[in-house]
LOBA-24694 format. One line per field, with one value per atom (N, C-alpha, C): residue in one letter; atom name; x, y, z. Coordinates in steps of 0.02 Angstrom, whole numbers. Layout:
type: c(A / ...)
atom: c(CA / ...)
xx: c(X / ...)
yy: c(Y / ...)
zz: c(Z / ...)
//
This chain:
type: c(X / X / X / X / X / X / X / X / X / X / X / X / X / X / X / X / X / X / X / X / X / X / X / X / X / X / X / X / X / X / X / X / X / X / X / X / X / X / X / X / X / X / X / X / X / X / X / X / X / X / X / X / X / X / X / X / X / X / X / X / X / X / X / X / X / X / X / X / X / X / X / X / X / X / X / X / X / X / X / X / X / X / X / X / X / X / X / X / X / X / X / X / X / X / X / X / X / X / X / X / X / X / X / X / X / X / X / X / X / X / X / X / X / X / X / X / X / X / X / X / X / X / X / X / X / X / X / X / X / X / X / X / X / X / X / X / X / X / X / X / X / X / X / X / X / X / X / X / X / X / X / X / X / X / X / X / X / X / X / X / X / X / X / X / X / X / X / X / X / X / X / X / X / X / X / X / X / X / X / X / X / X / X / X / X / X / X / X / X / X / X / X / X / X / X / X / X / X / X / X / X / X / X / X / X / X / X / X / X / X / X / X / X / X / X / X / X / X / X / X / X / X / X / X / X / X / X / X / X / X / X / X / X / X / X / X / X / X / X / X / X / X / X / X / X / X / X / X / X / X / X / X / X / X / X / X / X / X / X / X / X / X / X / X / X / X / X / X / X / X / X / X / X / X / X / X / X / X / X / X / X / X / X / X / X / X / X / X / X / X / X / X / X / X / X / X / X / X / X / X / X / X / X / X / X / X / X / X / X / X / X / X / X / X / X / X / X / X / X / X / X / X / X / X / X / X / X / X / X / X / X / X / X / X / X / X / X / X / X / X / X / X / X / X / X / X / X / X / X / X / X / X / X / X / X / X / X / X / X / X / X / X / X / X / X / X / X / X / X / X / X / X / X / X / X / X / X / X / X / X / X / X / X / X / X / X / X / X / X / X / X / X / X / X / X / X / X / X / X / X / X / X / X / X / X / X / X / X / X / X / X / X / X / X / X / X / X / X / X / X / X / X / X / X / X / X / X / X / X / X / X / X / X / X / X / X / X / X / X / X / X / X / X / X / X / X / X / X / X / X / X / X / X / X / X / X / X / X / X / X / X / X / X / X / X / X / X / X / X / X / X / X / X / X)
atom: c(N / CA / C / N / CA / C / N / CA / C / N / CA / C / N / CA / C / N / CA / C / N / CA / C / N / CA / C / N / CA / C / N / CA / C / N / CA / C / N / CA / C / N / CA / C / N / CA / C / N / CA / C / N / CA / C / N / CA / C / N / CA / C / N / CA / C / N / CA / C / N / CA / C / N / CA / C / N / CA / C / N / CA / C / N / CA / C / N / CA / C / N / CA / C / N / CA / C / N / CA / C / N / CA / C / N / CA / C / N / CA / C / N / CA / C / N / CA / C / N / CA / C / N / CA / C / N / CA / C / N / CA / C / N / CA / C / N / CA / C / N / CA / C / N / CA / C / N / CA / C / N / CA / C / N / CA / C / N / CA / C / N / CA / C / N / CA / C / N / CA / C / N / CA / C / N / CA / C / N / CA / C / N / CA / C / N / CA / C / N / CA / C / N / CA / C / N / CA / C / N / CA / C / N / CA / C / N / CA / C / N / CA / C / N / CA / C / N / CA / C / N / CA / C / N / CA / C / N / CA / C / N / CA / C / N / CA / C / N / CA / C / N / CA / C / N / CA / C / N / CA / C / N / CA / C / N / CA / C / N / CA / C / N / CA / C / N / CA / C / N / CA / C / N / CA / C / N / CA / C / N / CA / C / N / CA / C / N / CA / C / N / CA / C / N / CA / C / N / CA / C / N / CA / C / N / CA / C / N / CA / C / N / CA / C / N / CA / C / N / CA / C / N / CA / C / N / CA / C / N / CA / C / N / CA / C / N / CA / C / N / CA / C / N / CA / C / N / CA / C / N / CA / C / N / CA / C / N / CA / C / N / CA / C / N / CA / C / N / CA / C / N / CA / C / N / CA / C / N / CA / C / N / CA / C / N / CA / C / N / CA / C / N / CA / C / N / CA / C / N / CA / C / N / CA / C / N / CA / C / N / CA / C / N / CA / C / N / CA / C / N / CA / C / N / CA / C / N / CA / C / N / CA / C / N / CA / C / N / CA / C / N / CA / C / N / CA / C / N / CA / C / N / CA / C / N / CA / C / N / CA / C / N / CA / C / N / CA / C / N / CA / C / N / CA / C / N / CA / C / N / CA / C / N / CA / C / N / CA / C / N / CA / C / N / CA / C / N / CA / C / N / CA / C / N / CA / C / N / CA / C / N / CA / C / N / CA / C / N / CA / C / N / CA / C / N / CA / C / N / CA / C / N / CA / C / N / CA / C / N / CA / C / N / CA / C / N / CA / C / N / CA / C)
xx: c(754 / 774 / 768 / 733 / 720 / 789 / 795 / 859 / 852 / 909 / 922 / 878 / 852 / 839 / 877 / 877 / 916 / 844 / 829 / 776 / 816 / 798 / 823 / 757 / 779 / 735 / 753 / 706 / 726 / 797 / 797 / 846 / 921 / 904 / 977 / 982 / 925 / 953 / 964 / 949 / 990 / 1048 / 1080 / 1146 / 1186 / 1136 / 1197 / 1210 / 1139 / 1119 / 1196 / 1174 / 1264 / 1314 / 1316 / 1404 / 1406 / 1392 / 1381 / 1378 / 1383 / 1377 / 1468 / 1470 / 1542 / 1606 / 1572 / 1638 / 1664 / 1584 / 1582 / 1628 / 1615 / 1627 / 1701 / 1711 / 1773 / 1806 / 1807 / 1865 / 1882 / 1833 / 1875 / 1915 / 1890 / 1960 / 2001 / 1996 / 2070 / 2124 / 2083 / 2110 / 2167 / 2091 / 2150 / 2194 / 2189 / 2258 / 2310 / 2290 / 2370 / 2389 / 2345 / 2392 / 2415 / 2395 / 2415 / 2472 / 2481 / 2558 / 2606 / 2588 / 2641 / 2659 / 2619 / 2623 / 2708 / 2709 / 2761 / 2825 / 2821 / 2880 / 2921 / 2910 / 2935 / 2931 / 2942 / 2957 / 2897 / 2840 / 2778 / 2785 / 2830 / 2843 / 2872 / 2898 / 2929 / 2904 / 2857 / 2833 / 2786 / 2788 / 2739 / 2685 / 2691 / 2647 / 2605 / 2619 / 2579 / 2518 / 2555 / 2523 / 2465 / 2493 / 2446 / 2392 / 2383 / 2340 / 2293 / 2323 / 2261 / 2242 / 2267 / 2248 / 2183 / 2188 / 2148 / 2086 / 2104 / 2058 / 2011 / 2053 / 1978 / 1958 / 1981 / 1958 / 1867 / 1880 / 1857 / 1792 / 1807 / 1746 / 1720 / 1743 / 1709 / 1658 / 1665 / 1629 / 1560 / 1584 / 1534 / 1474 / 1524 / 1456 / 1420 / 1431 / 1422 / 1349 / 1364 / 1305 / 1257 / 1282 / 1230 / 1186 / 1209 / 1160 / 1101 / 1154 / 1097 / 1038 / 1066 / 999 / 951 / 994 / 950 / 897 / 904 / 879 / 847 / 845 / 821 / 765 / 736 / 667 / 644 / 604 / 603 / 555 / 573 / 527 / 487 / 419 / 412 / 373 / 397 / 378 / 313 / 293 / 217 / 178 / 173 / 146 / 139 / 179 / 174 / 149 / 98 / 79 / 134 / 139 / 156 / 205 / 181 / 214 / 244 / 261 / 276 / 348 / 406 / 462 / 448 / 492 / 504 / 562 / 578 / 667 / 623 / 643 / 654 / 642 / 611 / 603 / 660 / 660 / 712 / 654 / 699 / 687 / 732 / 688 / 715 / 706 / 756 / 746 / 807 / 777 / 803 / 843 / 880 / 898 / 897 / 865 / 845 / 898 / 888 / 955 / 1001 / 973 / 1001 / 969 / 961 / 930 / 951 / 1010 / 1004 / 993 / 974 / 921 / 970 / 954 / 999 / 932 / 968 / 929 / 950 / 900 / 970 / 884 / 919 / 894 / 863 / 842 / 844 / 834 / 894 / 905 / 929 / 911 / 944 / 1017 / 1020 / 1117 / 1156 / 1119 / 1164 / 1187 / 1127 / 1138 / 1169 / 1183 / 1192 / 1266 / 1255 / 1322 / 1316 / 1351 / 1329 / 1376 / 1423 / 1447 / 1403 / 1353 / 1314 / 1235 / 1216 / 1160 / 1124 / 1155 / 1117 / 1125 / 1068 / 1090 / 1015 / 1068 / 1000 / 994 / 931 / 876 / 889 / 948 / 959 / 996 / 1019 / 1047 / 1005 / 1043 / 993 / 947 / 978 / 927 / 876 / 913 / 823 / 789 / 806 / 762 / 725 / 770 / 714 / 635 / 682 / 635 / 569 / 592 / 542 / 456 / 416 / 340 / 329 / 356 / 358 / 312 / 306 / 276 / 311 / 299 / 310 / 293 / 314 / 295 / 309 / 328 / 332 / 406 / 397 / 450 / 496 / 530 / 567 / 629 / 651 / 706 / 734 / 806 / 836 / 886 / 907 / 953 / 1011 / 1044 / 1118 / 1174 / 1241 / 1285 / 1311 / 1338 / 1369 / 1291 / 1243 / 1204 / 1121 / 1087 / 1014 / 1032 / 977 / 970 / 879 / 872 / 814 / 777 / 759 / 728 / 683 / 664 / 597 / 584 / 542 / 540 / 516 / 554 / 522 / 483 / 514 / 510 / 518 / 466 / 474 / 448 / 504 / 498 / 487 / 458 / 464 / 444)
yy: c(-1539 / -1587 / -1657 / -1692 / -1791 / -1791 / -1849 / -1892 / -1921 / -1978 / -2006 / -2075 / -2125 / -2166 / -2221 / -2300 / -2361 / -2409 / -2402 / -2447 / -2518 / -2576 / -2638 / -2703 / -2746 / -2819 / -2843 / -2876 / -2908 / -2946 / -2968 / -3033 / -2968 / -2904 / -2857 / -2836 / -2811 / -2785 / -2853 / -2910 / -2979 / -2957 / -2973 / -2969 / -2917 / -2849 / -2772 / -2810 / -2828 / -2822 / -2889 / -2936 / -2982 / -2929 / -2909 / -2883 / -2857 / -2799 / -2764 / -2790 / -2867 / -2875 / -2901 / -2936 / -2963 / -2913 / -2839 / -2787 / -2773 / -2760 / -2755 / -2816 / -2862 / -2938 / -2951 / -2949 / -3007 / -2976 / -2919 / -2871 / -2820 / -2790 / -2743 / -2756 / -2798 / -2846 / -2875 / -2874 / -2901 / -2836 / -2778 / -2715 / -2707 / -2693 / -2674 / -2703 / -2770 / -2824 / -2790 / -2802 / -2779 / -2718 / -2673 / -2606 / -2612 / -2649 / -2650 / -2679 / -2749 / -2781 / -2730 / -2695 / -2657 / -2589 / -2587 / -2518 / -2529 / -2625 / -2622 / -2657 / -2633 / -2627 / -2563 / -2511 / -2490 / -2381 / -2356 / -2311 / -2291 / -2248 / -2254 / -2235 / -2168 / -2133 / -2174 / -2227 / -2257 / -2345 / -2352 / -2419 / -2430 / -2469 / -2478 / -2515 / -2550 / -2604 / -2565 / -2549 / -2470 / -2430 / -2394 / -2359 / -2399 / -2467 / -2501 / -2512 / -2536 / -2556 / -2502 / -2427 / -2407 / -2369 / -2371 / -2355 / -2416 / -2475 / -2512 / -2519 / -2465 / -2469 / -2401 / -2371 / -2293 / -2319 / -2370 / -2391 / -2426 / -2500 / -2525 / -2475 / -2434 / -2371 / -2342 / -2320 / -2291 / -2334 / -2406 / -2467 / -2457 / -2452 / -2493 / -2445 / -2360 / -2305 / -2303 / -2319 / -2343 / -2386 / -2434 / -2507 / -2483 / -2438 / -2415 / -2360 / -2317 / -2281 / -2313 / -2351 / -2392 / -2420 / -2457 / -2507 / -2450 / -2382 / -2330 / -2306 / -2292 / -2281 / -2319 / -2382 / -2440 / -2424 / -2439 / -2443 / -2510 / -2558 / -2621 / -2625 / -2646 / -2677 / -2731 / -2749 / -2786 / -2802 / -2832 / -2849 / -2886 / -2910 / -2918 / -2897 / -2832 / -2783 / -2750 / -2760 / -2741 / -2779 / -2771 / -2834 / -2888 / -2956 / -2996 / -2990 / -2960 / -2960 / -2886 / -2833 / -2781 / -2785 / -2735 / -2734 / -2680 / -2710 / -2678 / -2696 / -2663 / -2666 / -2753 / -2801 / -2861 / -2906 / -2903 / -2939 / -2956 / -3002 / -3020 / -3002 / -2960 / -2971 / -3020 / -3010 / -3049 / -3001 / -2991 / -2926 / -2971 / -2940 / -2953 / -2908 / -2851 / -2812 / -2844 / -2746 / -2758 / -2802 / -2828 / -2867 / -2920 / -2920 / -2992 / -3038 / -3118 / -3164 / -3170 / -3161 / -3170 / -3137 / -3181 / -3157 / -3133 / -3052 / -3053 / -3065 / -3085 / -3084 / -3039 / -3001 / -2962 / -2960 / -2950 / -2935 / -2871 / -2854 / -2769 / -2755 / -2724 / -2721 / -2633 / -2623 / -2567 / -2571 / -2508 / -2483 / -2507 / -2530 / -2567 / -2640 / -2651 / -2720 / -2751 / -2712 / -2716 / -2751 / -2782 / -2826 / -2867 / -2833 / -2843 / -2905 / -2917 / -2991 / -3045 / -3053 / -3077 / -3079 / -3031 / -3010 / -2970 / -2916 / -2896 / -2827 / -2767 / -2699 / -2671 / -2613 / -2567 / -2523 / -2510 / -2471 / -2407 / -2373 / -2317 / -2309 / -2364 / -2377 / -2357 / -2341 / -2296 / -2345 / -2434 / -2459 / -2472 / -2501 / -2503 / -2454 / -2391 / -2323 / -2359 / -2371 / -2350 / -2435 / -2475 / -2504 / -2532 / -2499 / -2489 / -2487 / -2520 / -2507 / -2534 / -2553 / -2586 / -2655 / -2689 / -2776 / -2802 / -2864 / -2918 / -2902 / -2901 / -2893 / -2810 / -2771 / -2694 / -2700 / -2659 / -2625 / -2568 / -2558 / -2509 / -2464 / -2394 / -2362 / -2329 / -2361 / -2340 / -2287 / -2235 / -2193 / -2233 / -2235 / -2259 / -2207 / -2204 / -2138 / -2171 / -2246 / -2280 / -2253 / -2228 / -2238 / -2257 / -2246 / -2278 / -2355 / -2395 / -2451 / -2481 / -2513 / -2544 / -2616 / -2640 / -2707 / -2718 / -2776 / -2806 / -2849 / -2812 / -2866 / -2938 / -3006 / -3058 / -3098 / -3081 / -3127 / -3078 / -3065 / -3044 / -3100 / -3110 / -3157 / -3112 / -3144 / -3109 / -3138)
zz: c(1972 / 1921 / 1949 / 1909 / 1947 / 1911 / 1978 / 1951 / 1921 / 1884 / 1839 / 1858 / 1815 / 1840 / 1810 / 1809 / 1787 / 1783 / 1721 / 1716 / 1697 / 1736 / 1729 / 1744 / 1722 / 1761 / 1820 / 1853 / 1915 / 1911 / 1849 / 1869 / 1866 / 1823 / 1825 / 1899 / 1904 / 1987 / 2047 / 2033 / 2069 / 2054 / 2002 / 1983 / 2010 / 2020 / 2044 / 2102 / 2165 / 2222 / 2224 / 2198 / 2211 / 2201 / 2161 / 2136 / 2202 / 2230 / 2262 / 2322 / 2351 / 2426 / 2406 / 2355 / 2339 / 2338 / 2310 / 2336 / 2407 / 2425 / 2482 / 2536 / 2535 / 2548 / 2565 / 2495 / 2473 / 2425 / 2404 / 2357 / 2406 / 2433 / 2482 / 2552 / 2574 / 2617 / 2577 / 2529 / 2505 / 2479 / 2474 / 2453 / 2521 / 2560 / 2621 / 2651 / 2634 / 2676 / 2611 / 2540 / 2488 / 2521 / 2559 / 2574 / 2639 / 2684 / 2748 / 2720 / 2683 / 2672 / 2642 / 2585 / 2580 / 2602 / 2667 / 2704 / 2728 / 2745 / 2776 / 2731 / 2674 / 2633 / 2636 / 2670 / 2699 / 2652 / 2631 / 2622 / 2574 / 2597 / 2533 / 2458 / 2466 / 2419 / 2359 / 2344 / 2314 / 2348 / 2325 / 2349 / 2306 / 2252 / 2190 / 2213 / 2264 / 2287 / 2312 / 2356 / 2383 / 2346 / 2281 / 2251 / 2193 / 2183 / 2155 / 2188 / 2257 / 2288 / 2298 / 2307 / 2322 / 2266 / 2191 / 2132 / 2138 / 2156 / 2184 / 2190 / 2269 / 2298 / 2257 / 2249 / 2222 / 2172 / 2115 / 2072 / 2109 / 2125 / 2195 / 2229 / 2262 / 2305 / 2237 / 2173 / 2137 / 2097 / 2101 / 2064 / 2102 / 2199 / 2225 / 2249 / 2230 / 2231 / 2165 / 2128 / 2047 / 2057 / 2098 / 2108 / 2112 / 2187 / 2237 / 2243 / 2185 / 2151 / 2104 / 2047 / 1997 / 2052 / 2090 / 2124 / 2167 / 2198 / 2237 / 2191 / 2128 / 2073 / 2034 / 2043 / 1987 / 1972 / 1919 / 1899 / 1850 / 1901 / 1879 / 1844 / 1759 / 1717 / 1717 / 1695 / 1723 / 1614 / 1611 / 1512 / 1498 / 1558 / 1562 / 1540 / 1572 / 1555 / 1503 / 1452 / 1371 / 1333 / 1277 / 1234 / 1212 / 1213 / 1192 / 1157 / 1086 / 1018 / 1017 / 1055 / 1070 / 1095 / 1060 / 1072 / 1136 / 1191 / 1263 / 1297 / 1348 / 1395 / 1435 / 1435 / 1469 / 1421 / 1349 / 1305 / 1258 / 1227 / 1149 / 1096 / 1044 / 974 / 952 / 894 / 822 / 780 / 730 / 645 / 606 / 543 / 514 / 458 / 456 / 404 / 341 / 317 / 242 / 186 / 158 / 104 / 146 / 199 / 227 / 254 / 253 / 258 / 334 / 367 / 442 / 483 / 533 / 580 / 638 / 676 / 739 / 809 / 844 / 910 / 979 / 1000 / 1074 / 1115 / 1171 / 1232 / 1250 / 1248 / 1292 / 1363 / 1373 / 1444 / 1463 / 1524 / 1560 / 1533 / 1549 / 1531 / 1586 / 1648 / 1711 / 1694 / 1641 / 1618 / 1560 / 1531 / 1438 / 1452 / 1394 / 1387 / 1290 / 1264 / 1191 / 1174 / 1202 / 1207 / 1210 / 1264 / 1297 / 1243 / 1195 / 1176 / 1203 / 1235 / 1296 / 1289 / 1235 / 1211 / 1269 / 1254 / 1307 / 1283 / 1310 / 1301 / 1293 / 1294 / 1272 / 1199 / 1173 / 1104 / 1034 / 997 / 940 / 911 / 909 / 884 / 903 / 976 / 1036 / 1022 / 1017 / 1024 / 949 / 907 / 843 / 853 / 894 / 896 / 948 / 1003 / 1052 / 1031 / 1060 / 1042 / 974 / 937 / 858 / 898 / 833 / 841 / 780 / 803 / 742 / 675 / 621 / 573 / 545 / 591 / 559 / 543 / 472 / 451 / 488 / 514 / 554 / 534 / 502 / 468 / 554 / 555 / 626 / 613 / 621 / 633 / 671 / 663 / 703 / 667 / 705 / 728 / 641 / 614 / 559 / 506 / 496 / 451 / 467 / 427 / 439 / 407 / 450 / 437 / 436 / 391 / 387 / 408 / 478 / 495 / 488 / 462 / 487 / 541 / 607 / 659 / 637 / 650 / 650 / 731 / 776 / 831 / 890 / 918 / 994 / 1059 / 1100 / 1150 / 1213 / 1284 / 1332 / 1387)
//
């Protein structure tokens, strides 16, 4: 069985490759000084400071094996490589749903990267799926978990 892979852009795997020196860095010395300090509050069993810190820390080690798989695994897009006007993971659309005059815009990014706050949906999302390989100008009917929905691509950037 291949493993899993994390398809992302250069600039996502910058961003793991930081997070990831910063846990390393400068969150996990600070883990271990909160538990060394309240090692010596004295009695563990009953020492909240204690048990917070290293609720903490496994929180903390489970982030930074988290990273370090995505980036062991990355698979860097490179949107070049797709025609222009072709929806792909490093590009922005533009659509426009059927019966509405506004326009949404998002990103498509790896699932390491997605951040829908940001504009930033990935590539495993029902709409990306429905709209992957489309161009400008096609009509597109998306399955999503709320209903089908109907776009018309206006604008692919990349």
């Amino acid at each position: 069985m291949a493993d899993k892979t994390y398809p992302m852009t250069s600039e996502g795997k910058k961003k793991l490759e930081d997070e990831l020196e910063r846990l390393k860095t400068v969150e996990r010395p600070k883990v271990v000084q909160r538990i060394k300090v309240a090692r010596g509050f004295g009695d563990l069993s009953e020492n909240s400071e204690y048990s917070a810190a290293k609720d903490e820390q496994a929180t903390l080690e489970t982030r930074i094996v988290q990273v370090q798989t995505m980036l062991h695994y990355a698979e860097i897009i490179d949107s070049n490589e797709v025609p222009q006007d072709e929806v792909s993971l490093g590009k922005k659309v533009t659509f426009v749903e059927d019966g509405d005059d506004e326009e949404e815009t998002y990103e498509i990014v790896g699932e390491a990267e997605a951040d829908a706050f940001n504009g930033k949906i990935s590539n495993d999302s029902p709409i990306v799926q429905g709209l992957i390989g489309k161009k400008v100008g096609d009509e597109v009917s998306i399955a999503t978990p709320g209903g089908s929905m109907k776009v018309k691509i206006v604008k692919v950037e990349g």
